[in-house]
N, C-alpha and C positions, 0 to 999 in steps of 0.2 A: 504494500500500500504506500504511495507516495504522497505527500502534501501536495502537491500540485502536479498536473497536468498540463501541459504549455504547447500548446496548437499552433504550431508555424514557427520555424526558425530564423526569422526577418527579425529585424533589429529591434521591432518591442518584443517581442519574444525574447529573443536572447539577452538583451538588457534587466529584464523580467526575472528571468530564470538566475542570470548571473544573481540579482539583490536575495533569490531567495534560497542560492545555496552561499552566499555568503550569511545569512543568517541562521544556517544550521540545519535550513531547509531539505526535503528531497523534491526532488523533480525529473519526472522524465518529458522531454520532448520528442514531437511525432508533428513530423513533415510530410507535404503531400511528394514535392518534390524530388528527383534524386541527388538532391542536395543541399547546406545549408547556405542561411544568408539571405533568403527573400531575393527581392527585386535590385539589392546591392551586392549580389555575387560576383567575384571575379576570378576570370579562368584563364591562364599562363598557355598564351600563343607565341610560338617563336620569339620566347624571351618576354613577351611583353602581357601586362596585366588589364587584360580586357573587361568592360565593363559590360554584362551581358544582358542587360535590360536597361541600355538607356546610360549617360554620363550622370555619376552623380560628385557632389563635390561637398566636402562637410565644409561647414561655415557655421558659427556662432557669437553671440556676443555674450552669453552666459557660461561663467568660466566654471560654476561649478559641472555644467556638459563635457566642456573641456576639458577638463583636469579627469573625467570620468573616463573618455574616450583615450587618455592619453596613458590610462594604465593598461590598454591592452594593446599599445600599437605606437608604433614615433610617428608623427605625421611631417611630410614633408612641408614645403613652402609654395605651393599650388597658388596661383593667383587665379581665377577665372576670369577672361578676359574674351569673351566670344566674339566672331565678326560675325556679319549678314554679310552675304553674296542676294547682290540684286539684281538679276539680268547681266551678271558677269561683272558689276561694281561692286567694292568694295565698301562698306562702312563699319564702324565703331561702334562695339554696345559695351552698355548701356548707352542710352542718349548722351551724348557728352560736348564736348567742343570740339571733339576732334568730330566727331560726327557732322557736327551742324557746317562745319569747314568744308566737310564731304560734301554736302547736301546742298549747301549756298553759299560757299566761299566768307563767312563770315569768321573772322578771325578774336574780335573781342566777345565777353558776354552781353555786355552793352547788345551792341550789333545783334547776336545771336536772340536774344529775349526780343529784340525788338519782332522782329521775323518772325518766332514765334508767334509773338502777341497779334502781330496783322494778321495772321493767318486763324488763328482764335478767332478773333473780330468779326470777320467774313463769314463767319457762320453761324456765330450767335446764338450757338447751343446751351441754353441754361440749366433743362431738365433732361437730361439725356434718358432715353427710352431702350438703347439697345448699343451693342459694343462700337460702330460705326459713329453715333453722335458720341458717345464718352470721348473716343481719341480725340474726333475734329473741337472736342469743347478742351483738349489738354492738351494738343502740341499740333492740331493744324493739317491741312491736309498732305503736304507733302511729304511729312514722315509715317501719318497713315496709310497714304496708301503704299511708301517703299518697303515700308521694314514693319507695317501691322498687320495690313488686310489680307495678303495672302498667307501670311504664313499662318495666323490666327483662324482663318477660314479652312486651312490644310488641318491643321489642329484639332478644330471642335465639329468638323465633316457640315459644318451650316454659315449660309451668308450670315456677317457680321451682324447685317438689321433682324437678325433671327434671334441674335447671342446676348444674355443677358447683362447691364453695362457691367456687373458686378465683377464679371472674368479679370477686367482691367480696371481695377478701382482706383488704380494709379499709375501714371507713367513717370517714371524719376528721371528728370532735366535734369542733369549735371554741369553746372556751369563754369567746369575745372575741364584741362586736359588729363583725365580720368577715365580709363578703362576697365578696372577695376569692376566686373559686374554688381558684387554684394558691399554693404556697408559695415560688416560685421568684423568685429574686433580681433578673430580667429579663424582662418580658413587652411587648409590644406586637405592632404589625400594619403591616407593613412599606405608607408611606404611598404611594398609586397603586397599590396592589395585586398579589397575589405574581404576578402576570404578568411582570410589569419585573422584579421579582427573580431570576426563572427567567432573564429574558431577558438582564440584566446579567451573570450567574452564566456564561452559555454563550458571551459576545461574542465574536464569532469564532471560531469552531466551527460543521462543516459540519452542517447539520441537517435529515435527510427526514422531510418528515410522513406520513402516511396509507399507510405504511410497516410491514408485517408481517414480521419475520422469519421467525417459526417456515416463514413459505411459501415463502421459500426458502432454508434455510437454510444451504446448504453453498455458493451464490453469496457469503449475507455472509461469512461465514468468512472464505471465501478474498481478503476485504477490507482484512484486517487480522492484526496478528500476535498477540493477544488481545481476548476478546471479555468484555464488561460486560453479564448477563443479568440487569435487575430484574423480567420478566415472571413469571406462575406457574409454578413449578417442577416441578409436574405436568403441565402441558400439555408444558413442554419436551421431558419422558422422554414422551412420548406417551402419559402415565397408565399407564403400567405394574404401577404397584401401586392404580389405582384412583384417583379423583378424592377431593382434599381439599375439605373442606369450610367452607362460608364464609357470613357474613349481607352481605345487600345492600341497598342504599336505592335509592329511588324518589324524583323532587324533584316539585316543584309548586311553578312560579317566576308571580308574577303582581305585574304593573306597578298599584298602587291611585294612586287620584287624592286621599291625602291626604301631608300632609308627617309625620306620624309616626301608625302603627298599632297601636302594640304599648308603646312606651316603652323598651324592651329590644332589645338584639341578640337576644337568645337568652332563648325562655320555654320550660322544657320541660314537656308535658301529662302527668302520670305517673299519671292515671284509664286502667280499663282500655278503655274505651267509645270515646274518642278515638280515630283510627285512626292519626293521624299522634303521633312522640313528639315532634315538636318545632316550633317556629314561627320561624324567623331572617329578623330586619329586618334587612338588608345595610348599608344607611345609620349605621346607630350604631356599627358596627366603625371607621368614619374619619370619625365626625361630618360626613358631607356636609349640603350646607345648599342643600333642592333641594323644590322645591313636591310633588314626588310621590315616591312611595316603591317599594320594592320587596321582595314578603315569598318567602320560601319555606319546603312546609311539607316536612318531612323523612320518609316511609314506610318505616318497617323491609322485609325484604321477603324472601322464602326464594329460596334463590341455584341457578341450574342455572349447568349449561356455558355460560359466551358470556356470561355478564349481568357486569356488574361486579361485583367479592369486594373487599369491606371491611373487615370484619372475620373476620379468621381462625378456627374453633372450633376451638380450643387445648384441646379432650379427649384422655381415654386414648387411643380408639381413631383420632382423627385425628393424636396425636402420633408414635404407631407407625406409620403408613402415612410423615409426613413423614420419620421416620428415617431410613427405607426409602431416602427418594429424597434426603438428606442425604447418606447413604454413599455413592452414584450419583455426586452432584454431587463431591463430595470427589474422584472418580478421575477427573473430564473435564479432561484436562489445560492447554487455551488459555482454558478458558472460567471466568469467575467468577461469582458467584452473590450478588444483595446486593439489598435493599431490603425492604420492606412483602411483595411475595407471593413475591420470588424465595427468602427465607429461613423464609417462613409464618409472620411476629409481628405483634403490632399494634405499633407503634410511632409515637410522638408525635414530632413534626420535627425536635424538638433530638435526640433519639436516632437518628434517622436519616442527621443531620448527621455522629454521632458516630462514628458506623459505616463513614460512604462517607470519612470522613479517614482513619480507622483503617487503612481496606483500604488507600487511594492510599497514606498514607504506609508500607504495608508494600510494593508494587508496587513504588515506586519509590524506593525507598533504594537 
């Protein structure tokens, strides 16, 4: 009989598991997967440490995450610095100066806000109604339609005037020569890749792979005296109120026989023509230094049952169905509910960190 039960080995899992054999706990965890680490797995291709669902980059500004993630792993000095390829131009992200240089030769911020601000003006969006008025009411039409509209429309598979404003509830002008993606006090990419991290995080903890719960579920149960569910929270209630809904990606992972392709980790294509949004060199997230490379491209992709859910669509009428099963989950009494699908948020790693400490240290006080 174990104390807990830990459904998925993604990093609130593992995070989870780790607080609760550091307090004396037992636990075994049980993967659907054939392997651990969730959607942050990485898998050693001719030397280099591939990100296999997507680039992720840790960043934080709360040191006690920090200082948490840093007992399992040294992280390098990763800056995230993405471009956009536009129809074969180049520009700067986030929005910055060097962008806006790109985009209309304006060199001061002066200059640059102005330009801005004319192009704001021109459209006199006050109350924006859908993702298309939010940009043109916060940076104007010319960076909408370069570096928003298609790639956001490649993205959520719907015209912008379709897309709720809330997707882009802000766009950050930076009025520095600043490439720097995130603003956060602590960024890098944990070196040998989040594989050892996961795996550092679990040491000594039982772990089944290729491991479905939901198929049997009242065997695991009865494994344990509480059960840690980060899986979809629809599927659990057997969709009772209906399936949430969610965008999914497609990879395209391919070994090239040069030592650098692209220049960048990460270029994102924000033309609509392109089919994939994004292009990531794996190599430049830990400067491997290796005659061949390895690129993959990233396809948005419309999600059914059974595919993998990425990103959650956090609208009206999907947030009302999640409440639904919100209130559900609230009354299962041994069973907890956390992570990316088990709670239906996007969440970025440091927030997911924040969450699975949150919970252990409310379990176990």
């Amino acid at each position: 009989m174990y104390d807990y039960l830990i459904v998925g080995s993604g990093i609130f899992g593992a995070t989870f598991a780790n607080k609760v054999k550091k307090a004396g706990k037992t636990a075994l965890i049980i993967e659907k997967r054939n392997h651990i680490g969730g959607n942050i797995y990485t898998e050693q291709i001719e030397g280099i440490n591939v990100h296999k669902y997507g680039a992720h980059i840790f960043h934080t500004s709360n040191k006690k995450v920090w200082d948490y993630v840093n007992e399992f792993a040294e992280f390098n000095r990763y800056t995230n610095s993405p471009i956009a390829n536009f129809k074969g131009k180049i520009y700067n992200m986030p929005f910055n100066m060097n962008t806006f240089y790109q985009m209309w030769g304006t060199v001061t911020p002066g200059e640059a806000s102005a330009k801005i601000k004319e192009q704001v003006e021109q459209y006199g969006v006050e109350n924006p109604k859908n993702v298309e008025e939010q940009a043109l009411s916060l940076v104007g039409k010319d960076i909408y339609e370069t570096l928003v509209k298609g790639y956001t429309e490649k993205q959520w598979g719907r015209p912008a005037t379709e897309l709720p404003p809330e997707i882009i509830k802000r766009l950050p002008l930076r009025m520095t020569y600043d490439n720097n993606y995130f603003n956060d006090t602590y960024q890098g990419i944990p070196i040998g890749g989040y594989t050892n991290l996961i795996k550092n995080m679990i040491q000594g903890i039982e772990v089944r792979l290729g491991t479905d719960y939901l198929s049997n579920k009242e065997y695991f149960d009865s494994l344990a005296n509480k059960v840690l569910y980060t899986g979809p929270v629809d599927r659990y209630f057997d969709y009772i109120f209906g399936e949430l809904e969610y965008r999914s990606l497609k990879f395209e992972t391919e070994v090239l026989d040069t030592s650098n392709y692209q220049g960048n980790a990460v270029v994102n294509y924000t033309d609509a023509i392109t089919p994939y949004t994004r292009i990531i060199e794996h190599k430049h997230f830990e400067g491997a230094d290796t005659s061949k490379t390895v690129i993959t491209k990233e396809y948005p992709a419309q999600w059914k049952k059974g595919d993998e859910a990425f990103y959650p669509l956090n609208d009206e009428k999907n947030m009302a169905v999640y409440k639904k099963y919100k209130e559900k989950a609230d009354l299962e009494g041994k069973i907890l509910f956390g992570g990316r699908l088990g709670t239906y948020e996007y969440l970025d790693m440091h927030k997911v960190i924040e969450k699975a400490l949150d919970l252990a240290d409310e379990e176990l006080s």
